[in-house]
C-alpha positions in Angstrom: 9.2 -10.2 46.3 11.1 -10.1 49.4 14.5 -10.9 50.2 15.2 -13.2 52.9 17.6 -12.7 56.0 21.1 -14.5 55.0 21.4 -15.5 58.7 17.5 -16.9 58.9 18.6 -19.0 56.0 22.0 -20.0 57.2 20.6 -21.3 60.5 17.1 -22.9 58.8 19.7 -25.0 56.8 21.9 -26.2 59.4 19.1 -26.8 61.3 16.5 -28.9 58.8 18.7 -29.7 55.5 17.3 -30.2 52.3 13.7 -29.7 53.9 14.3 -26.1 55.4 16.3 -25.3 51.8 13.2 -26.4 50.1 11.3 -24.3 52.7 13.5 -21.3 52.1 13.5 -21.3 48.2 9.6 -21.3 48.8 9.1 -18.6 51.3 9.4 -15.3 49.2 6.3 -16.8 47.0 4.4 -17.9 50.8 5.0 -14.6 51.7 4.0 -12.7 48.7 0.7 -14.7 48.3 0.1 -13.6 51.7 0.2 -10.0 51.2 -2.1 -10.4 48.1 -4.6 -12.6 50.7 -4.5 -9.7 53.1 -4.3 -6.6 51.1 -1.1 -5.4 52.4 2.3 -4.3 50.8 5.7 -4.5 52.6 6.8 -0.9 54.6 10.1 -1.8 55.9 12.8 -4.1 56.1 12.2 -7.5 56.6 14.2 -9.2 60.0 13.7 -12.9 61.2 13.5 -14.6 64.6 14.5 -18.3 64.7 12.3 -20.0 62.8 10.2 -17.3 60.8 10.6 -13.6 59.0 9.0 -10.6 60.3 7.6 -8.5 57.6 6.7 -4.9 57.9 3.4 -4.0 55.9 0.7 -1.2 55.3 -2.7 -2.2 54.7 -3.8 -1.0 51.5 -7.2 0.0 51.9 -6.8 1.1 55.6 -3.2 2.5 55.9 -2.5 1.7 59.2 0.9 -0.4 59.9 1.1 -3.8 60.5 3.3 -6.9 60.9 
């Protein structure tokens, strides 16, 4: 499970409230389903831009990086 950026969920808060709290407690599962959907596994640290995280990953099968 991933951890997410204390400043992405800082400013989600202030921003939406109880909706982007919500949204935050749920992301680490959105994400992790995600990686399961496309066959990839986290290869880095994770960083954030306003309104979403940016997740480093390596594709399992192929290797190659993606994001």
């Amino acid at each position: 499970m991933i951890g997410i950026p204390e400043a992405l969920v800082r400013g989600t808060i202030e921003r939406e409230g109880d909706r982007g709290a919500a949204w935050i407690a749920e992301l680490p599962a959105i994400v992790d389903e995600l990686l399961d959907r496309w066959d990839c596994v986290p290869d880095g640290g994770v960083t954030h831009g306003g309104v979403g995280v940016i997740v480093p990953v390596r594709q399992r099968r192929a290797g190659g990086p993606a994001a």
